[in-house]
C-alpha positions in Angstrom: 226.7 143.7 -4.1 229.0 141.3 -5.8 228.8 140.9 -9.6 228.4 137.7 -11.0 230.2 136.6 -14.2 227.8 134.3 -15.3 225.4 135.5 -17.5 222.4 133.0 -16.5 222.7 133.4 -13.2 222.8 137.0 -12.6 219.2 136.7 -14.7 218.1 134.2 -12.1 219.4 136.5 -9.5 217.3 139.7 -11.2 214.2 137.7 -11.2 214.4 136.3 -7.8 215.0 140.0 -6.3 212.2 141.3 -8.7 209.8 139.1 -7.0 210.8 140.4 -3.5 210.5 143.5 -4.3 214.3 143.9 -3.2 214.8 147.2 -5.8 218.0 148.8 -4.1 219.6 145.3 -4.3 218.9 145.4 -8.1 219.9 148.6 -8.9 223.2 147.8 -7.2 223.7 145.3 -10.5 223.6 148.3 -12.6 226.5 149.2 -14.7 227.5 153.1 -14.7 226.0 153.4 -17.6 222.3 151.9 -17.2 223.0 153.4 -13.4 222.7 156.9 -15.2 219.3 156.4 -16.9 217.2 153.7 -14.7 216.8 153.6 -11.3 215.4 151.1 -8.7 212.2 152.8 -8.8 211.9 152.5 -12.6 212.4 148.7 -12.2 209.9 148.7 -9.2 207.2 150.9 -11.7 207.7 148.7 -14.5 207.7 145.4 -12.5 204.5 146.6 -11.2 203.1 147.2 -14.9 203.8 144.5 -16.5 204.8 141.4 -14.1 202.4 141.8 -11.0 199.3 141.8 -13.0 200.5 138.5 -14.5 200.1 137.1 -10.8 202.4 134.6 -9.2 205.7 133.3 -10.5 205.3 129.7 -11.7 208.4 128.4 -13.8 211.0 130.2 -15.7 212.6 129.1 -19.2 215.8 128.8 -20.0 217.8 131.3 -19.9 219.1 131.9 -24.3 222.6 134.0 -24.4 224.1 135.2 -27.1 226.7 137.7 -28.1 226.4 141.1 -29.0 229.7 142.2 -29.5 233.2 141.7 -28.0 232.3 142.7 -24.7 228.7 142.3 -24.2 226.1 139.1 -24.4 222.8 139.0 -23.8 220.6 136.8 -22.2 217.0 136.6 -22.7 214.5 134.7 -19.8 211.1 133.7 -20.6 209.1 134.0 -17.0 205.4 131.9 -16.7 203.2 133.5 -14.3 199.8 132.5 -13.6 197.9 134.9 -15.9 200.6 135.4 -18.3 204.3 135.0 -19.7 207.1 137.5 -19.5 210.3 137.7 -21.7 213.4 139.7 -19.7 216.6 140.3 -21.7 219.6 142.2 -20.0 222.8 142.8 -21.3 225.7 141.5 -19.4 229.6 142.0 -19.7 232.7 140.9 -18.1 232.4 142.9 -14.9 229.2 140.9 -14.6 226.6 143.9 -14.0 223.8 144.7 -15.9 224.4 147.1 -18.9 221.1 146.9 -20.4 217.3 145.8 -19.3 214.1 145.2 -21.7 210.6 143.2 -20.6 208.3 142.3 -23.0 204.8 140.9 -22.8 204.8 137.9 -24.6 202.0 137.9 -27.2 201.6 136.3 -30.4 201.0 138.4 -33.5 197.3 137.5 -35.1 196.9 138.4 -38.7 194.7 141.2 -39.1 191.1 140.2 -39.9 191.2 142.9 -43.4 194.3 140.9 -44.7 193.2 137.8 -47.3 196.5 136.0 -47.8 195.0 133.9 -50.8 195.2 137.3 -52.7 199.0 138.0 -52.7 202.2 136.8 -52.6 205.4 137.2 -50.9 209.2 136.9 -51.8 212.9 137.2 -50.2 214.4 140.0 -51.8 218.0 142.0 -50.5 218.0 145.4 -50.5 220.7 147.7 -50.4 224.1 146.8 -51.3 227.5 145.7 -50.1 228.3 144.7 -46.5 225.1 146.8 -45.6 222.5 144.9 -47.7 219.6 143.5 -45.9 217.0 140.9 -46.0 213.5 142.3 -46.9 210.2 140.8 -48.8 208.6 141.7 -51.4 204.6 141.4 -51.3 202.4 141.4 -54.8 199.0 141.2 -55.3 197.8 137.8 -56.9 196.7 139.0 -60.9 197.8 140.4 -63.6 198.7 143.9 -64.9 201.1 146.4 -63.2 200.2 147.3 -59.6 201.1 150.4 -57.5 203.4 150.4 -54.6 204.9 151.2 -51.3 208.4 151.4 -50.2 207.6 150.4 -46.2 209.7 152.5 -43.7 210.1 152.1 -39.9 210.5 153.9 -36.8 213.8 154.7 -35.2 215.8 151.8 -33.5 216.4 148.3 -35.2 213.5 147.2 -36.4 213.2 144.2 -38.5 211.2 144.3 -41.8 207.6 143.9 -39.9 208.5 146.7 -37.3 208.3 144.3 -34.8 207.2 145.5 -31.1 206.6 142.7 -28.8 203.6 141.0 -30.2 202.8 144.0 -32.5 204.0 143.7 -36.5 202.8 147.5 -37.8 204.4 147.0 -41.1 203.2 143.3 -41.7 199.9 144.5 -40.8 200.0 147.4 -43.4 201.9 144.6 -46.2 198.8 142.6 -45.7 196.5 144.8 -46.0 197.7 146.6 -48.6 198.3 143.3 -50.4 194.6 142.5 -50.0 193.4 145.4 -51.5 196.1 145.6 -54.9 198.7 147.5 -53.2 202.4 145.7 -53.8 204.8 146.9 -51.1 208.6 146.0 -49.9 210.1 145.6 -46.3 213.1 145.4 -44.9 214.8 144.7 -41.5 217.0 148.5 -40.5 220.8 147.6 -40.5 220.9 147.9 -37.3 218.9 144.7 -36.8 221.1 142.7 -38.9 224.4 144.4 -38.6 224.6 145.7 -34.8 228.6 145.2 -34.2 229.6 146.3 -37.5 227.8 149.3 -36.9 228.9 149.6 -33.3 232.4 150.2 -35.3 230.9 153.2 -38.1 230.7 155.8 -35.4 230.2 158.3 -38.3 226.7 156.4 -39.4 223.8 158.8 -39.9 220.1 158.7 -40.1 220.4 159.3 -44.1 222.8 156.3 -43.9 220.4 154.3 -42.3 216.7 155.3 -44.8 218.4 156.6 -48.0 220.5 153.7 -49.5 217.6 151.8 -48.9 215.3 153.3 -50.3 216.7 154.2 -53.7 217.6 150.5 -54.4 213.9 149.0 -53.2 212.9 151.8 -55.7 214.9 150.7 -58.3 214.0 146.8 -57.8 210.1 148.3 -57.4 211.3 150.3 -61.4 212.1 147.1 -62.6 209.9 144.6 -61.8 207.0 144.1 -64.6 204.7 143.5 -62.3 204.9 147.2 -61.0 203.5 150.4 -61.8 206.6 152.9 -62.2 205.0 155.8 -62.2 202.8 154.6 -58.7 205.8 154.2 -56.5 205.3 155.3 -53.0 207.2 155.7 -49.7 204.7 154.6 -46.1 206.7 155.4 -43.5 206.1 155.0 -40.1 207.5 157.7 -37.3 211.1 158.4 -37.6 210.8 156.4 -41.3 207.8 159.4 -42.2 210.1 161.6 -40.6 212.9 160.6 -43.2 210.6 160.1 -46.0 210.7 163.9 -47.3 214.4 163.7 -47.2 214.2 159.8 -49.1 211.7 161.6 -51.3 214.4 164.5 -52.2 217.1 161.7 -52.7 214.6 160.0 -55.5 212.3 162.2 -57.2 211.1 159.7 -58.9 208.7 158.5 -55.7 205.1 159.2 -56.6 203.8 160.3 -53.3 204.5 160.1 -49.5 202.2 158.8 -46.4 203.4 160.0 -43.2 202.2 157.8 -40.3 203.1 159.3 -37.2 205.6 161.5 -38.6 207.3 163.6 -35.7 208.5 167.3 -36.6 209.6 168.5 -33.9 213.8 168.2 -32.9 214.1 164.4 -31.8 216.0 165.5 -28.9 213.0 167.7 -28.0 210.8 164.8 -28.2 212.5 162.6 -26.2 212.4 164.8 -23.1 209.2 165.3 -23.6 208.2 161.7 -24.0 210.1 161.0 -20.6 207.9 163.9 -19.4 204.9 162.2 -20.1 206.5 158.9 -18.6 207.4 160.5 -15.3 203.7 162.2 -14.9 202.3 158.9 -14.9 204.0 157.4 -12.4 206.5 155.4 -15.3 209.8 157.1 -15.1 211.8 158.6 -12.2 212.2 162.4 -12.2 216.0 161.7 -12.7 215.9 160.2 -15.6 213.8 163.4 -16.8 216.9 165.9 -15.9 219.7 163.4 -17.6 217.2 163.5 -20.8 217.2 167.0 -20.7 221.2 167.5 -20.0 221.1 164.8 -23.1 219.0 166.9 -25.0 220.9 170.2 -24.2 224.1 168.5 -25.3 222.9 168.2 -28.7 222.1 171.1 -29.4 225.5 173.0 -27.9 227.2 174.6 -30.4 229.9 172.0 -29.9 228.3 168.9 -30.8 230.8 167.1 -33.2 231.3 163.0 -34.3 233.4 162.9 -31.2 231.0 163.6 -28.3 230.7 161.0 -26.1 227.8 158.7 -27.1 227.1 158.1 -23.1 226.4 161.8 -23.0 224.0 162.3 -26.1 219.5 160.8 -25.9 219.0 157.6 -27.1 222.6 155.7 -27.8 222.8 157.7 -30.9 226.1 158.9 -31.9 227.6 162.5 -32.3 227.3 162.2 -35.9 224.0 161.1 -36.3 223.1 163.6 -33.7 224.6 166.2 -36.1 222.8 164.8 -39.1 219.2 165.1 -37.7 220.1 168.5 -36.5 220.2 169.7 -39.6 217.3 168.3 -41.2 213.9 169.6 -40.9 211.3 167.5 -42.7 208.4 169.7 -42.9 211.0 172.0 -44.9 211.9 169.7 -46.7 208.4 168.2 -47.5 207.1 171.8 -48.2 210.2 171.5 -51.4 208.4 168.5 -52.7 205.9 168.3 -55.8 204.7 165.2 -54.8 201.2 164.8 -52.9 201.3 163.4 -48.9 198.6 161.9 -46.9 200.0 162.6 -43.3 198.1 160.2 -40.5 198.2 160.9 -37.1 196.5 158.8 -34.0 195.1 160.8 -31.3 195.7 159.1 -28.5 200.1 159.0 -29.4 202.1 160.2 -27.1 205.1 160.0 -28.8 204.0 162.2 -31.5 201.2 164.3 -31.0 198.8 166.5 -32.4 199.8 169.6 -30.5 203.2 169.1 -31.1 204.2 167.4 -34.3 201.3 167.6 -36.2 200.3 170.7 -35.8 203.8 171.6 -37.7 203.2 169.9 -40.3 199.6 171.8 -40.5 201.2 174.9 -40.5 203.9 174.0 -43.2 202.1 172.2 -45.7 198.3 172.5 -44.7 197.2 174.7 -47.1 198.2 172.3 -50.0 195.5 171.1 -52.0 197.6 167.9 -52.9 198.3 167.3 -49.0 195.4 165.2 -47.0 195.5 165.6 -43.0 193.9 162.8 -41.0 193.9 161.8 -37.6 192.4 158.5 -35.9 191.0 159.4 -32.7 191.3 156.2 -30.6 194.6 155.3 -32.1 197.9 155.2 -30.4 201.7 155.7 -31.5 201.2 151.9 -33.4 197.7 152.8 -35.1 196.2 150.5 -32.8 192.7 151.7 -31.2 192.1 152.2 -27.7 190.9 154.1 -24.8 192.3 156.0 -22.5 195.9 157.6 -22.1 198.5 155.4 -24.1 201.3 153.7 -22.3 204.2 151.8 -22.9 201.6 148.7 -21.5 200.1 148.9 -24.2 202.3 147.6 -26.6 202.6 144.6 -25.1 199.2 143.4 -26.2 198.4 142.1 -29.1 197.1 144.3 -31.7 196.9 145.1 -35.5 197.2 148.9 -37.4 193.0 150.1 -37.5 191.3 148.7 -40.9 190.3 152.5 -41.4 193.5 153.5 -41.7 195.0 150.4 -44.2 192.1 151.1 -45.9 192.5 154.9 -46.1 196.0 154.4 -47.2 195.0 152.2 -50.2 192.4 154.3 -51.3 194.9 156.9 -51.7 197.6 155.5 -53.4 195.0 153.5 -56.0 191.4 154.9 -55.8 190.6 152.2 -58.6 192.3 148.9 -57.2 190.0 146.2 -55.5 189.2 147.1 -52.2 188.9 144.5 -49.2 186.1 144.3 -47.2 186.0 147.8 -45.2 185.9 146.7 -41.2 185.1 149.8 -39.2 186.5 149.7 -35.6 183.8 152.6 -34.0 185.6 155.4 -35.4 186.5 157.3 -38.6 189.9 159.2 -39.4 188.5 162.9 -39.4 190.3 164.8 -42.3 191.7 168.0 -40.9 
């Protein structure tokens, strides 16, 4: 098929083939490079998912471009269907074929009925420094007298400063409650989010690049604000940010304790195959894009990795470097160095990391540690939302706060003595392991 150099219309072109169920015409936009990891199938599985359910077609927005860096723009299409919206973004380049391909549910995020704004407040802050920095905020509990805190830590990717997911805001969700309950805590969007083609340039960018600046400067803002407790400093973090928060901890001693939500152990690289292993059971991913994950996966761990591997040939977009970075880190090592005490959370129903997998690593390394505290959430997912039933990607697209349990259980254990909110149970209890 032809490419089309304008942005818009190859979106209008997408949708229109979408909704004929023409896959093989799709899939003949595809740049090499989204070519090698999607298929038509895995357009046909998630149109299925998330647009067919929605009903018929009725209007579509307009279509928002922007740059991403010299040679790419996206463009983002908001699609109204009967029962439901649907935002598409793809990114496009010169040779007018798709390079990139996201839907997301469109969902408002609802503040979470444990958070009571009236009881805290929030301010800009910067953190980091140089051309790096980025915008964050600061949340306090309304009152006097020098309140604990958490250093708030996202997954992997670009997440902004709530952990944004579609209509899902996990680290809002955990400010405000933690807020609401005499917690103080600072977010902050990832670089990534804020400085995508400058560090499309920094091919030698790391995972510690991306956690440990960060977090030693929100620590020292935390250190010298009156309003907070020095010596009750914490680090939340939330999947790949619990997975760097041993290693953040290490880099500032000074950190009073950890909370590990979600906090995968085993080698990313592993993971990743074996979430597109899960995928591809379910009907969700193509079998091919399982074998290029696991030639992916295989390539990092080659004795010949270096900065210069081909990006295009290593899981995730991540670079050789950073690839080399995480390679040799292992957090439960790390973690098992620490004085400090760690309340590691897990939800049962993640599939991303697990409780066979990741947490029973962190069982066996630091389990036996009387100042270590194992929990796990039954009906919650990858996002601490609960639920029923196997997790998927669908899922995420709802809208849905972090379990009061858990916000609750994390405030408890950083200050046993500060002001609790109202304790809303959601038909389940974290079970200490």
């Amino acid at each position: 098929m032809e490419a089309m150099n304008d942005p818009a219309a190859l979106m209008a072109r997408f949708v229109e083939l979408a909704d004929q169920g023409r896959w093989q015409a799709i899939e003949a936009l595809f740049a090499p490079n989204l070519a090698a990891v999607v298929s038509a199938d895995t357009v046909r599985v998630v149109w299925r998912d998330q647009a067919l359910p929605l009903g018929d077609i009725r209007t579509l927005g307009l279509p928002r471009t922007e740059p991403v860096d010299d040679d790419l723009t996206r463009v983002s299409l908001t699609v109204s269907f009967a029962k439901g919206d649907l935002t598409i973004s793809m990114s496009t380049a010169g040779d007018g074929l798709l390079h990139g391909l996201l839907f997301t549910a469109v969902g408002e995020w609802a503040p979470p009925s444990y958070a009571a704004p009236k009881q805290f407040t929030e301010h800009e802050v910067v953190v980091g420094e140089g051309p790096l920095a980025v915008p964050g905020t600061l949340t306090v509990p309304r009152g006097t007298g020098s309140f604990p805190a958490a250093i708030l830590l996202s997954g992997g990717g670009p997440f902004d400063r709530d952990g944004t997911a579609g209509p899902l805001k996990p680290l809002k969700d955990l400010a405000w409650g933690l807020g609401s309950r005499g917690v103080a805590s600072v977010r902050f969007d990832k670089a990534g989010a804020v400085h995508a083609a400058v560090l499309a340039e920094m091919l030698e960018f790391t995972a510690a690049d991306e956690y440990l600046p960060y977090v030693r400067d929100a620590f020292r803002q935390l250190d010298q604000n009156p309003e907070i407790d020095s010596d009750r400093i914490h680090i939340v973090g939330h999947s790949m940010g619990a997975k760097m928060a041993p290693r953040a901890a290490e880099a500032e001693p000074r950190i009073a304790g950890l909370v590990l939500m979600a906090a995968d152990a085993s080698p990313m690289q592993r993971s990743a195959v074996r979430v597109v292993r899960y995928l591809a059971g379910l009907g969700l991913a193509p079998q091919e894009m399982v074998a290029v994950m696991e030639q992916q996966a295989a390539t990092v761990e080659r004795a010949d990795l270096s900065s210069s591997t081909p990006t295009e040939d290593l899981p995730l977009g991540y670079s050789g470097a950073y690839w080399l970075d995480m390679r040799g880190y292992d957090p439960v090592a790390t973690a098992r160095k620490l004085t400090q005490p760690m309340l590691i959370l897990q939800g049962g129903r993640d599939y991303q990391v697990t409780v066979e997998d990741d947490l029973a690593l962190w069982r066996a390394g630091i389990g036996d540690r009387a100042d270590v505290d194992i929990r796990v959430y039954a009906a919650d997912n990858h996002m601490f939302a609960p639920g029923t039933g196997r997790s998927t990607p669908a899922e995420y697209g709802s809208p849905a706060n972090v379990d009061s349990v858990v916000v609750d259980d994390i405030a408890r254990w950083i200050a046993p003595e500060a002001p609790r909110g109202k304790r809303l149970f959601s038909g389940m209890r974290g079970r200490r392991s």
